[in-house]
C-alpha positions as CSV (number, residue, x, y, z in Angstrom):
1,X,65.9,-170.7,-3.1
2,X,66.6,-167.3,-4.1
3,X,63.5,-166.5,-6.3
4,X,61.4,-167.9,-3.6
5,X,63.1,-165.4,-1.3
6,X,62.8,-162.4,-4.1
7,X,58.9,-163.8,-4.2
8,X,58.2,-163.7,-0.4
9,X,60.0,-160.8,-0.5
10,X,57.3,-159.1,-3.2
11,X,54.2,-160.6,-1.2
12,X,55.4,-159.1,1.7
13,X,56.0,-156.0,0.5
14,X,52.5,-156.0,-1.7
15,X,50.8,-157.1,1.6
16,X,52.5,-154.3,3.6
17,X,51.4,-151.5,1.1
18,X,47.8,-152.7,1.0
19,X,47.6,-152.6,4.6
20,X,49.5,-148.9,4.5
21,X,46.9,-147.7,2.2
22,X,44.4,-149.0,3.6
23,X,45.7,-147.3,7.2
24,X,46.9,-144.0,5.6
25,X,43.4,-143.6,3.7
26,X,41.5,-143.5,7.4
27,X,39.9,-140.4,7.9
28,X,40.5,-138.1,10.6
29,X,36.6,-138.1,12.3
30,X,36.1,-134.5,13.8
31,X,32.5,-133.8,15.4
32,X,30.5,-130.9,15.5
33,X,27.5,-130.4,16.9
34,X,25.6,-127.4,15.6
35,X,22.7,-125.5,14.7
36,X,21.9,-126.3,11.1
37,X,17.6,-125.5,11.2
38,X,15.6,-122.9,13.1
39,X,15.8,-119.6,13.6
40,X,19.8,-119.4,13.8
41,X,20.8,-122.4,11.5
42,X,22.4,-120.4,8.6
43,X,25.1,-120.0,11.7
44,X,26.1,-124.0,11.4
45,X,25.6,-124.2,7.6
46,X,27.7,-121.5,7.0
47,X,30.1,-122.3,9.6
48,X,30.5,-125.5,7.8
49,X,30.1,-124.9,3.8
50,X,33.4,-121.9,5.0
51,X,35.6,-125.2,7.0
52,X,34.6,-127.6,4.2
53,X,35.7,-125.2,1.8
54,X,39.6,-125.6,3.0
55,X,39.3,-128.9,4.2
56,X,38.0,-130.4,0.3
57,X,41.0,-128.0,-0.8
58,X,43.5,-130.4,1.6
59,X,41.4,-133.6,0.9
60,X,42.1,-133.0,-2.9
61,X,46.1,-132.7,-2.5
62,X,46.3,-135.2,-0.3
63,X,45.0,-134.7,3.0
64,X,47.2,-135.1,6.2
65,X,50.0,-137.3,5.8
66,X,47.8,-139.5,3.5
67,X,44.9,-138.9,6.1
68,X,41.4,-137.2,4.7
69,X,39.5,-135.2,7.0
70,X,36.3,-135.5,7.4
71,X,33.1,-133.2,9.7
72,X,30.8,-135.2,11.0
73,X,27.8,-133.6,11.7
74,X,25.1,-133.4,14.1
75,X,22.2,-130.9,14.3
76,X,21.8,-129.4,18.3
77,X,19.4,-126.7,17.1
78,X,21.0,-124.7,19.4
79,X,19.5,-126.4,22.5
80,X,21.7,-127.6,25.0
81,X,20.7,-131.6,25.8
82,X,20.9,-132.6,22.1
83,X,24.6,-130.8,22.2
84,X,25.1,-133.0,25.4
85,X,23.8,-136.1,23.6
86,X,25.9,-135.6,20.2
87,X,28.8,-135.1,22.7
88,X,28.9,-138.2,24.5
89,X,28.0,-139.9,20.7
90,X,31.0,-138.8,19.2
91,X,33.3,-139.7,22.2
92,X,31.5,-143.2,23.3
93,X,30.0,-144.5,19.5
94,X,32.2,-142.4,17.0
95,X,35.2,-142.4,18.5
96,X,35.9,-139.1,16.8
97,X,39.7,-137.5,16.8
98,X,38.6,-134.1,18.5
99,X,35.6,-132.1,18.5
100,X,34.9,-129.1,16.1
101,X,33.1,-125.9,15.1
102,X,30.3,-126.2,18.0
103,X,27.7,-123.0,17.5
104,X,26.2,-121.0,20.6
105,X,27.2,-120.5,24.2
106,X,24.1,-122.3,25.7
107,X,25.1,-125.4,24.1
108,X,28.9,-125.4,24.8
109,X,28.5,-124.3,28.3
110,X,26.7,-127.5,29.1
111,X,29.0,-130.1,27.0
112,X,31.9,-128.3,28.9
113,X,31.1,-130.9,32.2
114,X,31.1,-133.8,29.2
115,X,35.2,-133.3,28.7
116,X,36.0,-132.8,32.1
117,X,34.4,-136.0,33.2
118,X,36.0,-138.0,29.9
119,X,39.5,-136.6,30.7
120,X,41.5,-140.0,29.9
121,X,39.8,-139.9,26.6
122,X,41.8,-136.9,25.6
123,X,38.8,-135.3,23.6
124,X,39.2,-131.4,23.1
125,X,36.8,-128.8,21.8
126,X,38.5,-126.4,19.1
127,X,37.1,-123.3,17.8
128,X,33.5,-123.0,19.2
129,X,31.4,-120.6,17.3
130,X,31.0,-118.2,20.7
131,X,33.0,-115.7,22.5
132,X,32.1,-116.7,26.3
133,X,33.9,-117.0,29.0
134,X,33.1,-120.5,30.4
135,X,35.3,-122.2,28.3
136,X,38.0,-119.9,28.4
137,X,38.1,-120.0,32.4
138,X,38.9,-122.9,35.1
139,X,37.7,-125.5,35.2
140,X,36.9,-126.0,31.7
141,X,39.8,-124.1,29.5
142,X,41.6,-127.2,29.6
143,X,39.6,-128.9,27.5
144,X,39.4,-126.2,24.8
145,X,41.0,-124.1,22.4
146,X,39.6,-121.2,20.9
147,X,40.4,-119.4,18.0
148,X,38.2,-116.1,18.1
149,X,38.6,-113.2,20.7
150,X,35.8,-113.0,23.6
151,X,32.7,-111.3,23.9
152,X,34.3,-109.4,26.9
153,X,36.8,-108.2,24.4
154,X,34.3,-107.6,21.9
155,X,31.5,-105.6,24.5
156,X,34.6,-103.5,26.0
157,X,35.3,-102.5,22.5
158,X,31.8,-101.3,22.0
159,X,31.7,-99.2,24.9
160,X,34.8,-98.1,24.6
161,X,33.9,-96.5,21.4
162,X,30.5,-95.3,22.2
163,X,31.6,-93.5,24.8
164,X,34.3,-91.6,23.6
165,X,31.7,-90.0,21.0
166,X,29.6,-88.9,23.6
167,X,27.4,-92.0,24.2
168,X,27.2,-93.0,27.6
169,X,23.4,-94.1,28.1
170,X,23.9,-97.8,27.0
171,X,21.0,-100.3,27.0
172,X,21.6,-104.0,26.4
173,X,19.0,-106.0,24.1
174,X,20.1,-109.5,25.4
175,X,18.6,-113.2,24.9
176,X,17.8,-114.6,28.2
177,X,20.6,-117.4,28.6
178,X,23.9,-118.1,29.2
179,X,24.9,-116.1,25.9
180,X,23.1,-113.2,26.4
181,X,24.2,-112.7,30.1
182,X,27.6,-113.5,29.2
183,X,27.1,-110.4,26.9
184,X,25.6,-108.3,29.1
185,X,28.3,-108.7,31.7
186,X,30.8,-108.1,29.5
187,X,29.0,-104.7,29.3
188,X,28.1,-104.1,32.6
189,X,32.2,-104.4,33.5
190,X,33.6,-102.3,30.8
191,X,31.0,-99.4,32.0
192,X,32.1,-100.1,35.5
193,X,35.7,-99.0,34.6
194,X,34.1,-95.3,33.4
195,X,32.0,-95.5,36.6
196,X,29.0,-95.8,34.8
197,X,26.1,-98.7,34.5
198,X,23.5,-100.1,32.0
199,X,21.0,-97.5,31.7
200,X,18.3,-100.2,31.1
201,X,18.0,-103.8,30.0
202,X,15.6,-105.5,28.0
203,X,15.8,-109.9,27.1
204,X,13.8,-112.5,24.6
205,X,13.7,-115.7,24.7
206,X,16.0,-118.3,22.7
207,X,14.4,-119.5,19.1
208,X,12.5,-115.9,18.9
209,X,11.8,-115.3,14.7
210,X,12.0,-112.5,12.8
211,X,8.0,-112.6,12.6
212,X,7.8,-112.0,16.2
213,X,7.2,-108.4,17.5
214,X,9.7,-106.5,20.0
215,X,7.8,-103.5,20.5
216,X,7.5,-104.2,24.2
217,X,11.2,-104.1,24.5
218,X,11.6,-101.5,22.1
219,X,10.1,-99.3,24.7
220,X,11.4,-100.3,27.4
221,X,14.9,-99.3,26.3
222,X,13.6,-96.2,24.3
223,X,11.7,-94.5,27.6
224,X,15.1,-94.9,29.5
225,X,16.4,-92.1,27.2
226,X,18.8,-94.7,25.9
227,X,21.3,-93.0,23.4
228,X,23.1,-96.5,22.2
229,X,21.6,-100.2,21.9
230,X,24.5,-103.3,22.2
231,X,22.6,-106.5,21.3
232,X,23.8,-109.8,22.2
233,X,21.4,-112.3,20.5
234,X,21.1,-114.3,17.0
235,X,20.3,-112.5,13.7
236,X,16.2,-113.4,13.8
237,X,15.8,-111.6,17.2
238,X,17.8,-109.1,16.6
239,X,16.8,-108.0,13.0
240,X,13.0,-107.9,14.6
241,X,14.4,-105.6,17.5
242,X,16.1,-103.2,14.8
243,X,12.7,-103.4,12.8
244,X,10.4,-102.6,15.5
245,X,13.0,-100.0,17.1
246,X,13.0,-98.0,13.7
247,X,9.2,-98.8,13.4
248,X,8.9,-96.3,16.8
249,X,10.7,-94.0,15.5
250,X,13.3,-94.6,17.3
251,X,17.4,-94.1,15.8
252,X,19.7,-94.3,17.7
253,X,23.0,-96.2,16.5
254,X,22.4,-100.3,17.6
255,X,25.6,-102.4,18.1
256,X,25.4,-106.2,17.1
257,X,28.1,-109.0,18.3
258,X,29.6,-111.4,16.1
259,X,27.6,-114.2,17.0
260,X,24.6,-112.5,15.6
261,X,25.9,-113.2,12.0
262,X,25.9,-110.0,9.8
263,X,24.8,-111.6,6.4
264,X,21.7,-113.2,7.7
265,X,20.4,-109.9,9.8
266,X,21.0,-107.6,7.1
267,X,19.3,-110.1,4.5
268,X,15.8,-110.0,6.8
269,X,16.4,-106.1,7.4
270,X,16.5,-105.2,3.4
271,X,13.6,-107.4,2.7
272,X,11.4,-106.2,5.4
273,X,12.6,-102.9,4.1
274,X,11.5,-103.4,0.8
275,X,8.0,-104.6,1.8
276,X,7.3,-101.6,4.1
277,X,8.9,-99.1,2.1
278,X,12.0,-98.3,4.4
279,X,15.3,-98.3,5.5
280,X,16.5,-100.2,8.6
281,X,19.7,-101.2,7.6
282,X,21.2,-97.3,8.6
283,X,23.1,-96.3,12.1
284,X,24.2,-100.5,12.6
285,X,27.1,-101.4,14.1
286,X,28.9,-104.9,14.2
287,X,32.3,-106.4,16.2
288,X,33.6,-108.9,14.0
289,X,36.5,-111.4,15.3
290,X,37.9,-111.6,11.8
291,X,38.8,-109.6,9.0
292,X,36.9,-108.2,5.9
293,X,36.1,-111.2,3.3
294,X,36.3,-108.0,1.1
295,X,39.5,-107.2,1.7
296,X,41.9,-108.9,-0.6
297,X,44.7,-107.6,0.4
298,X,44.9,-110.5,2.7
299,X,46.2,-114.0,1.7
300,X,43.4,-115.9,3.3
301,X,40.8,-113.9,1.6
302,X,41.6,-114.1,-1.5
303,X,41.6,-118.0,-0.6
304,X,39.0,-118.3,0.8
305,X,37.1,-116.7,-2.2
306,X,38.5,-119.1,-4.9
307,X,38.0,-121.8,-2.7
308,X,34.2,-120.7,-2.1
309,X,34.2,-120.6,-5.8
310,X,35.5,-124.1,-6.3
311,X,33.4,-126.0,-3.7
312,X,29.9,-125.5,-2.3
313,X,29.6,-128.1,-0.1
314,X,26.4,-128.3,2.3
315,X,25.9,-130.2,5.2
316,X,24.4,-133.8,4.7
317,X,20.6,-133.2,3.3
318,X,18.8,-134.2,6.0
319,X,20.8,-131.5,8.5
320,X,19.2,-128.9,6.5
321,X,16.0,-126.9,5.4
322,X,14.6,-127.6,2.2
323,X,15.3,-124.3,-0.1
324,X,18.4,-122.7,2.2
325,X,19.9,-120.7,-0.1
326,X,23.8,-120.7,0.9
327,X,25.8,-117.2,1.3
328,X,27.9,-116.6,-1.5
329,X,30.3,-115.4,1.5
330,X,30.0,-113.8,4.8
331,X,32.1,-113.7,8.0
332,X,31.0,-116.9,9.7
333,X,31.7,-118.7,6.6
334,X,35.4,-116.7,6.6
335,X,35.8,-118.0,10.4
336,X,35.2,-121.5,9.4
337,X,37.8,-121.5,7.0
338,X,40.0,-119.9,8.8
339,X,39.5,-122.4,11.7
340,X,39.9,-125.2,9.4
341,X,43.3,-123.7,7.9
342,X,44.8,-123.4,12.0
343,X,43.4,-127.1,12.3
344,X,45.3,-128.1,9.1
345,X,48.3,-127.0,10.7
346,X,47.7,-128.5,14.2
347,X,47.2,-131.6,12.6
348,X,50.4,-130.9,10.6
349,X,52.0,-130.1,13.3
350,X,51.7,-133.5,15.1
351,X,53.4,-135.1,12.7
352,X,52.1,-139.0,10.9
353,X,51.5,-140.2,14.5
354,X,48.5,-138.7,14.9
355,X,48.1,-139.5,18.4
356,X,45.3,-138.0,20.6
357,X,47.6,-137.7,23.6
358,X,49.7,-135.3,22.0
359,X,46.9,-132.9,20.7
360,X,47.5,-130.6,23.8
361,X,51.3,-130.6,23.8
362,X,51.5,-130.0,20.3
363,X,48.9,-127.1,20.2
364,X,50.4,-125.1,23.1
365,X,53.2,-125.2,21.4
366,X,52.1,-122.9,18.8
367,X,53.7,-119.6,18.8
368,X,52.7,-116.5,16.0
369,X,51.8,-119.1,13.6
370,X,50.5,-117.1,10.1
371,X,47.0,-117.8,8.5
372,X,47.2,-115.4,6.3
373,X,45.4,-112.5,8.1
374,X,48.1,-110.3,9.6
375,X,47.2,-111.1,12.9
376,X,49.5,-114.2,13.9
377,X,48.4,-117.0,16.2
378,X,49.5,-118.0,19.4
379,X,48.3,-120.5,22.2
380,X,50.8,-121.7,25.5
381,X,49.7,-123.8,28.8
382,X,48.2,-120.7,30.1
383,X,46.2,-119.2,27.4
384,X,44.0,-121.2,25.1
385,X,42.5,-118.5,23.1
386,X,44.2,-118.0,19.5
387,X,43.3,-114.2,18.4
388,X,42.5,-111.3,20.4
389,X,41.6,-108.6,17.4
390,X,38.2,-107.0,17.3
391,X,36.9,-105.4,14.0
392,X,34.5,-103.1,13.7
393,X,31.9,-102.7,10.4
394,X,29.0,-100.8,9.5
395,X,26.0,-101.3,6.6
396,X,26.9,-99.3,3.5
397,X,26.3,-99.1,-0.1
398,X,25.0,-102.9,0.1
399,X,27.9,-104.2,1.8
400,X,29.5,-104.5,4.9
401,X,32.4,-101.9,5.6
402,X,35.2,-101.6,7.7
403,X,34.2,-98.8,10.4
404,X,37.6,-96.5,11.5
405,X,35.4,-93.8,12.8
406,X,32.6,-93.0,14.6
407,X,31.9,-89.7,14.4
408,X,29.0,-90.0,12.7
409,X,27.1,-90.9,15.7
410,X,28.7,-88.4,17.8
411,X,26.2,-86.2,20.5
């Protein structure tokens, strides 16, 4: 009787294992919808070859409580209905844990209606790839968490700075959507506080390439006797305004927003630069929403660099270009990573029961957590936004530097 006990006993407990292992090796689904082709798809691919970069790292010592994590991925090309689509197929087909690492305002502006009308499915957005204020406002903040500060934040910095040096003639070189508008309001308040307005405005339309000319708006903002240029557009559009700008002859310093994604517009700019036998790389400005990937002083640079080192993993094949050549590193690849490392610990945080109903609990719970970047990370109830730091850089010497004064540009 008692080895037929100690033999049930070793079925059972074989039986039990299996099924544990079989339940603990279930991946954690997350979807993101993105841009991974056209004129801004380096933005996705990037954004995803910086998050896989950590994620493989916590995949290969274990994963999450015995859990891999896995991106699944969908290519939006940055048009809202297919964003809309991949939405409601990760929530109704995929069943996906949360939602991840979307690119561009005018996609996640119109998902935003998608989460509010699945409530009970407890689906939230984390870390979109834009700075707008949609998501970050009733009655859609609910449903998000952002990591990254705002394109208010990052526009009011910009002013701020141009005018104190004398600059106080600011045009706005925008892309004719909810993106670019959301920029160009962010600018059109800050000026407001100094009592001043937009001294002239000039948009493009969304999916605009480098081989297109700007000349037209070029001189529509030079005539105004503009003495500063913010753009709030992708990297195509806006390298071709730089181009054409510097073509008339015109110089005055031009200010870039994160979104635009620094790697990719200075990459078009030197080799049109080379072809025509100039220089348009000189009097750029860029607000970044994270740190230096040069500055190693910083924990999660210098892991994010070995990590980069240790894994290059693109997107599924057929998400991408034939011939994309990936960024050794840049600063949408660094936000990826840093999002996934706040995701790691989110999903840390919740403990083995990884339940969806306690995503929003546990995050909001979150106070000064450290990723390794000085700047600590906090969320509560009333404030779903992670980071509130704006850096500033400029185009030197081949790379990207940190930009502490301004003088330079002073009139």
């Amino acid at each position: 009787m008692m080895k037929i006990q100690k033999t049930l006993a070793v079925v059972f407990m074989v039986f039990f294992l299996q099924i544990y292992s079989s339940y603990a090796a279930e991946p954690i689904v997350v979807g993101m919808s993105a841009a991974f082709k056209g004129a801004t798809g380096g933005l996705g691919i990037e954004l995803y070859r910086g998050s896989m970069a950590y994620i493989q790292h916590i995949n290969d010592t274990g994963g999450i409580y015995g859990h891999p994590i896995k991106i699944l991925a969908y290519d939006d090309g940055y048009n809202p209905k297919p964003a809309i689509q991949n939405t409601i197929r990760f929530i109704d087909k995929d069943n996906v844990f949360l939602l991840y690492g979307y690119v561009g305002t005018p996609t996640v502006t119109r998902m935003l209606p998608v989460l509010k009308s699945r409530e009970e499915n407890n689906i939230f957005l984390f870390f979109p790839f834009t700075g707008a204020q949609p998501q970050r406002e009733p009655p859609y903040n609910d449903y998000v968490f952002n990591m990254r500060a705002s394109y208010n934040q990052e526009t009011e910095g910009l002013v701020h700075n141009f005018i104190k040096i004398g600059r106080k003639k600011i045009a706005v070189f925008y892309q004719a959507d909810a993106y670019g508008r959301n920029g160009w309001n962010g600018v059109r308040i800050t000026l407001a506080k100094y009592g001043l307005k937009i001294t002239a405005e000039a948009a493009y339309k969304r999916g605009l390439t480098f081989t297109d000319n700007l000349s037209s708006q070029v001189r529509i903002l030079k005539d105004s006797g503009a003495d500063a240029v913010i753009s709030i557009g992708a990297y195509a559009a806006c390298a071709a305004f730089i181009r054409d700008a510097r073509d008339a002859g015109w110089n005055v310093p031009i200010a870039n927003v994160s979104f635009v994604g620094s790697e990719f517009l200075i990459n078009l700019l030197v080799r049109a630069g080379q072809a025509n036998g100039k220089d348009y790389t000189v009097d750029l400005i860029n607000s970044q929403v994270v740190p230096s990937y040069e500055d190693t002083s910083l924990p999660a640079v210098r892991e994010y660099r070995e990590l980069m080192n240790k894994y290059n993993q693109l997107p599924p094949a057929d998400l991408i270009e034939q011939g994309y050549k990936p960024l050794r590193h840049s600063f949408v690849g660094f936000e990826g990573f840093l999002d996934a490392k706040l995701l790691v610990e989110i999903l840390r945080a919740m403990g083995p029961d990884l339940d969806k109903k306690r995503i929003k609990p546990v995050v909001e719970g979150l106070y000064r957590l450290d990723i390794g970047i000085d700047s600590p990370v906090s969320y509560s109830a009333k404030r779903h936004q992670g980071l509130d730091r704006v850096y500033y850089t400029t185009y030197r010497g081949g790379t990207f530097i940190p930009l502490k004064d301004w003088s330079q540009w002073r009139k």
